[in-house]
N, C-alpha and C positions, 0 to 999 in steps of 0.2 A: 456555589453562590457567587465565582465570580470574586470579587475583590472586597465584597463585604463581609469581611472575619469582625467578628463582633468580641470584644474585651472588655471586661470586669476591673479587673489591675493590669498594667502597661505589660506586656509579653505573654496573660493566660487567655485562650481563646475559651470563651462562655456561648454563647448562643448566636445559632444561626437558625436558617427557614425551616430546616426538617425538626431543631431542638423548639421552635416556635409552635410545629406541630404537634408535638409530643406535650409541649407545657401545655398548651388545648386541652387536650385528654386527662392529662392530670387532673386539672382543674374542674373537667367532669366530674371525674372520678372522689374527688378529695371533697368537692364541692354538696355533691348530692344533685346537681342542676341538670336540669337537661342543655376615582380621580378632577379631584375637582378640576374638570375640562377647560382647555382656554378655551376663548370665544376665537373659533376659527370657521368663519363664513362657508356654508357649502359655494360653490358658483359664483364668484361673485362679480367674475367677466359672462354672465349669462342677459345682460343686458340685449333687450328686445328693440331693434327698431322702433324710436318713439313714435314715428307717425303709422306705424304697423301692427302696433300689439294690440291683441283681441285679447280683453280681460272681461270677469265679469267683478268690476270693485266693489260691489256692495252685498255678491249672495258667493256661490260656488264656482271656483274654476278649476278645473281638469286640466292639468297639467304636465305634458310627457317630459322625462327628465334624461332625456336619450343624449343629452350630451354633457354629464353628470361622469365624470371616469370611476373604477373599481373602486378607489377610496373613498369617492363622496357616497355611493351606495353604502359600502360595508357602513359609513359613519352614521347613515342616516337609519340603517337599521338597526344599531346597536343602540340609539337616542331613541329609538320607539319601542325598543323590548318592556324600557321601566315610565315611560313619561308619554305625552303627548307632548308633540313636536309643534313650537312655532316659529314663524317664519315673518319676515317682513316682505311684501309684496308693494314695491310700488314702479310706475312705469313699467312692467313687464321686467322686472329685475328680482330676483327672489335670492334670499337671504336666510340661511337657519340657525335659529338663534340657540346655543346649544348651550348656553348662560341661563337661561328662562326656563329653570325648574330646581324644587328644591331639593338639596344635595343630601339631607339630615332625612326627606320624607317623598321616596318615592312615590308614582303616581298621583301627589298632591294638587295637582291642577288636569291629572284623566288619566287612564287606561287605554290600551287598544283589546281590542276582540282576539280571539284566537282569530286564527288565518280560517275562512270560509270559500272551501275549494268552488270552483266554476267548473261548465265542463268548455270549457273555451276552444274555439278555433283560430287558426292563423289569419291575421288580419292583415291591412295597409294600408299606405295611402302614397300617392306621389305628390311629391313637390313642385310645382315648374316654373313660380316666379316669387319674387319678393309677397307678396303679397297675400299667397298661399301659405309662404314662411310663417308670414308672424299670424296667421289664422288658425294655422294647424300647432305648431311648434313654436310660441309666441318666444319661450326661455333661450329660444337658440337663433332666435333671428340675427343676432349680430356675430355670435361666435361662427352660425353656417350660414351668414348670407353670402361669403366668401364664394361657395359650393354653388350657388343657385346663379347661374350666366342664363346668356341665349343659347351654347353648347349643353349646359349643363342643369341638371337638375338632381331633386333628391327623392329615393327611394326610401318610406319603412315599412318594413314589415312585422309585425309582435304577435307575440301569445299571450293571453290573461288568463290563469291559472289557478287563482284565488284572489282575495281581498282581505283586508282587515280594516276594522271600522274604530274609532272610539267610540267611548261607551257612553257619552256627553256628546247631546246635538249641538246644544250652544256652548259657547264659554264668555263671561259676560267681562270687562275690560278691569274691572273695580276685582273681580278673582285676584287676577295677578298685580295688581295695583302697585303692592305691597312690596314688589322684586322690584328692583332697581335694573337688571339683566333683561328685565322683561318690557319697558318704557317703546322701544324700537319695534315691538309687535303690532301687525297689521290682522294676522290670518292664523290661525289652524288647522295643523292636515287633519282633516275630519275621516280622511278615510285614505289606503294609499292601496294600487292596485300591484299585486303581483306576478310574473311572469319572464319571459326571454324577447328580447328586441334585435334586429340587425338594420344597419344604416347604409345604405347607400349611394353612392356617386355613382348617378347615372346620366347618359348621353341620352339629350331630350328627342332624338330619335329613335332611341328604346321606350323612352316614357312616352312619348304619340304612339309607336307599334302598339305598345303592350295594355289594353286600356283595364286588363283586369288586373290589377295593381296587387291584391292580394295574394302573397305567396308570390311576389316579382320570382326572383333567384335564377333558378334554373332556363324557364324561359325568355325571359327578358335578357338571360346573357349572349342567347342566339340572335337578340336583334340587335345590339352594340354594345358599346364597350360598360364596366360598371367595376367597382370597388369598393371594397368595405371600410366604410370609415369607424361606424362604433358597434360595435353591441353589448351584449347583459346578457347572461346567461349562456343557454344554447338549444335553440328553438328547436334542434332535434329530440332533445330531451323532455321539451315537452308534450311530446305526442308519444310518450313510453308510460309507462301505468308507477313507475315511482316518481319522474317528473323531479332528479334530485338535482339539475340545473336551470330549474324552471321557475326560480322564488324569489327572483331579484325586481325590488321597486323601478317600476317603468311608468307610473302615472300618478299622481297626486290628485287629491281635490281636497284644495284649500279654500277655509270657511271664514269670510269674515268676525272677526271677533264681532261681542255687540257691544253697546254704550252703556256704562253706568254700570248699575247694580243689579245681580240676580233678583226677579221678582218674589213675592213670598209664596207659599205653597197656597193653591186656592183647591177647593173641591171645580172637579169638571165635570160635574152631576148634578141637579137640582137640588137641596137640603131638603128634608123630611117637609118641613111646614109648608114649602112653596109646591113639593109634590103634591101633599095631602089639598093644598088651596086648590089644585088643578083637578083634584076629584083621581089621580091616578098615585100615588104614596110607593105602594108597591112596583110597579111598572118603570115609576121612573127613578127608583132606588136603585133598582137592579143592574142598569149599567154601571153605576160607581162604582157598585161593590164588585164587579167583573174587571175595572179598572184599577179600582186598589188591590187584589190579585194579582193583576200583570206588573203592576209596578213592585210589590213588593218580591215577585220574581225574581224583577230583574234588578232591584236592590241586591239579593242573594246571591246572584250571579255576580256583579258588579264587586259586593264583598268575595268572593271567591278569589276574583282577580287580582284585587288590592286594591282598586280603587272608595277608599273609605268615604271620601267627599260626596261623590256621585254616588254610592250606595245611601247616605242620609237626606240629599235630595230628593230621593225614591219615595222614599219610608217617610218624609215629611207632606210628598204629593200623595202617598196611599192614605196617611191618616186622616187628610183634609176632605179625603171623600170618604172614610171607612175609619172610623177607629176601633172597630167592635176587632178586628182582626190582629190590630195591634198587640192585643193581650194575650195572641198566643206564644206558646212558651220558643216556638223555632225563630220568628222574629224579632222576639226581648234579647234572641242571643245577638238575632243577627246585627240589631240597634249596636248593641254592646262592642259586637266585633267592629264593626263600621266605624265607631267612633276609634275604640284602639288604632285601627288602621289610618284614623284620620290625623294621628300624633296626638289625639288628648287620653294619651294611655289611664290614667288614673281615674278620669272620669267616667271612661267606660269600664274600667274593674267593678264602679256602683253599681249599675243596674245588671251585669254580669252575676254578681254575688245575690241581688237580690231573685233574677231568675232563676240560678241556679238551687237557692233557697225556695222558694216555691216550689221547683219542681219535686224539688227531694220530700217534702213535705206530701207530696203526693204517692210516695214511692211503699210498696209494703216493708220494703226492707228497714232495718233499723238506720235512722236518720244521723247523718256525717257532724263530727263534731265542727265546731267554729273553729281549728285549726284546720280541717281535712278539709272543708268550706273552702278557705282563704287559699290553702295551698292548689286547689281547683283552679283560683282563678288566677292566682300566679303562674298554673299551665296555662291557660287560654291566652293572657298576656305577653308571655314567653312567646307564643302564635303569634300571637295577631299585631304587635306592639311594630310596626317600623322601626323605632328611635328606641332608644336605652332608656326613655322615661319611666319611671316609674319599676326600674328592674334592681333586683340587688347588685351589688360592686362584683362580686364574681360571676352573676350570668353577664355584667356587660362586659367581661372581662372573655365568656366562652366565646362572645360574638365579635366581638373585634380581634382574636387573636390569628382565625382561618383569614380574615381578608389584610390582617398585616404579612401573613406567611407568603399569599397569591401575589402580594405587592410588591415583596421581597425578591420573590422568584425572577416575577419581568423586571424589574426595576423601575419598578412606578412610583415615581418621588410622591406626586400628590396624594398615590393612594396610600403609601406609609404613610404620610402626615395626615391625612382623616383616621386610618386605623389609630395610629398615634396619640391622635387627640382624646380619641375616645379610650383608651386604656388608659391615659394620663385622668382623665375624669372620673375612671372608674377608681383609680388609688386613690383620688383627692378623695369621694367619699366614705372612706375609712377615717376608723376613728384612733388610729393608731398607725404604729408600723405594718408594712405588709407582711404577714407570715402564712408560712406553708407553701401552699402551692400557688397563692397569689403572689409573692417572690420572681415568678415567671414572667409576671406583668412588668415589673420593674426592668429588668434585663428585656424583655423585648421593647421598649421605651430607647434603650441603647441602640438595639436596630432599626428604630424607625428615623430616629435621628441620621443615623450611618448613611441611612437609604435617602434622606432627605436632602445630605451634606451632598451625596453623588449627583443630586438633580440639582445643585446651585439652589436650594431651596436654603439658603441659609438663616434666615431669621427662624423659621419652623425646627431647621434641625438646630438649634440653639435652645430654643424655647424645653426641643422635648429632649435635648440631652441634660440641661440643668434639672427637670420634673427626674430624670434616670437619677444623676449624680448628688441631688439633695437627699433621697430615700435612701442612696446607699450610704452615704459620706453626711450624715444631717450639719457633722461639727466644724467640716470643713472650711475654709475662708474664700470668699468672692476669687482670690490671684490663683487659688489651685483648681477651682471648677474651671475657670479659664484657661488654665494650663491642660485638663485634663481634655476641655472642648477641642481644644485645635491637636490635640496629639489625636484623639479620637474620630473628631473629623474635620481631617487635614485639612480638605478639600476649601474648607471657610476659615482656614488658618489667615490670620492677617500677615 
């Protein structure tokens, strides 16, 4: 672990990442239970030729990010594995705001889709003057207008190998109102395309020879000179049947946000009475209820993925045309999950409990008692719950202890001080001292501090080494917790 030996009393070594691991398991066992990001702008020298950038500012633009290097891809796909990603788009200058989401409740403002393979072919296009720049390649017109002379011009060439979509068309402004992180948003990547790109500098009398621009490379280097300025991936690899360098973001399409507030759910069917007045009731019923089907589908799916928000939008548009469907028992769950997943944990344990009471009442078997009940939806919870709301002190105790150990390992300051936090929150709700194998919690509170104190985080490692040194030392005096702080970590020693 490197330099963070974690101490109890001043010279006995107590707990490190692997004994973090182990107290995990205890805590199973004994139990019965089953980084907060700076804002650091992708591109933010991608500014476009003002009098050249081709935007669409008010619906979708398609966006190649070819001049994005290996860190701003890796970054921009690890911000889209748990969130939908927003950006500021103005003048042809794009910006990712990696502030604008919340930290406590994944997926709370969208999802993306799984990756939806293509069968794609090698594409391209040439470049030959400013102008084509900021038409084709609006985000790179001033970083590559360098590249584009009357010698010179630019080649690309790409593969799109798949897509992923979010699972939200709109996102309406008054959503994220709420975040402070998120005031600076214009846009949302609604959808972003995957694959391999290569970039070229090329001699604009290869670019007049060569007029099939697709797949330049090999022939265009017979008609003059060319050099690779960037690419992603490795466009060999994606003409091979595993395609395992072929998955890297090469195109964007960002969605205007909209104005104001989500509308309420309306039926997109005619209601019985205006059917039945038109002489057709049945006929024109029948499309709702084919719609409130698909939507509560894709409610399902949408809970599948984590997205709880967007899964009770579903399930509000399905019932406004269909409530008859509502009542059945795989949708009361999915209501239930959705809401869990939306951070109102307790409130989806209600109708949790009551479907799952229902259903049991239909069961031949001899019916679960009101503890076997409640502990039911204490598993489902345990699922489906993002946030420690609503969980006992030792399961939020199982769940913070594995991402304080992973935190420990790289030495992720911010991520010790969120594991931190949250193990400090699970002791505060004890009604006593920690005993048994919650004990573990208290000594990994020392390490998260240690790890805190390494990353110059020192107000956090202060905070959680005092929550450590109160529960061990309750009688202690204010001059020896302080004392104990700065021997413990040094690093914020005055």
């Amino acid at each position: 672990m490197g330099g963070l030996t974690l101490r109890g009393v001043r010279g006995a070594p107590l707990l490190g990442a692997a004994l973090i691991g182990a107290a995990a398991s205890l805590l199973v066992s004994g139990c019965g239970g089953a980084k907060q990001e700076p804002e650091t702008p992708l591109m933010d020298q991608t500014t476009a030729g003002r009098d050249r950038c081709v935007l669409q500012p008010d619906g979708d633009s398609r966006l190649f990010v070819v001049e994005w290097d290996a860190t701003d891809l890796a970054s921009f796909e690890a911000a889209a594995e748990d969130d939908v990603v927003f950006v500021r788009l103005e003048g042809c200058q794009l910006r990712v705001l990696h502030g604008c989401k919340d930290g406590a409740l994944r997926g709370r403002y969208g999802r993306y889709d799984q990756i939806q393979a293509t069968s794609g072919t090698q594409e391209g296009f040439a470049i030959r003057d400013r102008a084509e720049l900021g038409a084709k390649l609006p985000l790179g017109a001033v970083s590559l207008g360098t590249q584009v002379t009357s010698d010179r011009g630019l080649q690309l060439s790409y593969f799109v190998a798949g897509v992923r979509r979010a699972l939200r068309d709109d996102i309406y402004r008054e959503e994220i109102g709420g975040n402070d992180r998120c005031q600076a948003a214009t846009h949302f990547i609604s959808s972003y395309d995957l694959g391999a790109f290569e970039l070229y500098s090329v001699s604009q009398q290869a670019l007049s020879a060569n007029a099939s621009v697709a797949g330049f490379g090999a022939e265009g280097s017979k008609q003059g000179e060319q050099s690779l300025l960037k690419h992603g991936g490795k466009l060999q690899s994606c003409e091979t049947h595993a395609q395992t360098e072929c998955r890297v973001p090469i195109r964007l399409t960002a969605r205007a946000l909209r104005p104001g507030a989500r509308p309420a759910a309306s039926s997109a069917a005619p209601t019985p009475s205006q059917a039945a007045s038109a002489g057709d009731a049945a006929a024109a019923k029948a499309p709702g209820q084919m719609n409130a089907v698909q939507l509560r589908l894709s409610a399902e799916r949408k809970e599948a993925l984590g997205d709880g928000a967007g899964c009770l939008q579903d399930l509000e548009r399905a019932d406004a045309t269909d409530s008859i469907g509502a009542s059945e028992h795989r949708f009361r769950m999915v209501r239930a999950w959705c809401t869990m997943r939306a951070g109102r944990c307790d409130e989806g344990k209600k109708p949790a409990r009551e479907a799952l009471a229902a259903q049991d009442k239909k069961a031949m078997t001899p019916r679960m008692s009101d503890a076997q009940l409640g502990a039911l939806v204490e598993h489902h919870a345990q699922a489906k719950c993002p946030t420690s709301a609503g969980m006992s002190s030792p399961d939020r105790m199982i769940r913070a202890l594995p991402g304080l150990q992973a935190s420990l390992a790289a030495h992720d300051g911010p991520g010790c001080v969120k594991a931190g936090n949250e193990i400090a929150a699970a002791l505060a709700s004890l009604k006593g001292p920690a005993q048994g194998a919650m004990k573990a919690g208290v000594m990994a509170l020392l390490g998260a501090a240690r790890c805190a104190g390494e990353a110059k985080l020192c107000k956090d490692a202060k905070r959680l080494h005092a929550a450590y040194y109160k529960a061990e030392n309750p009688k202690d005096s204010a001059k020896q917790l302080q004392e104990d702080f700065e021997f413990m970590v040094s690093e914020c020693a005055k």
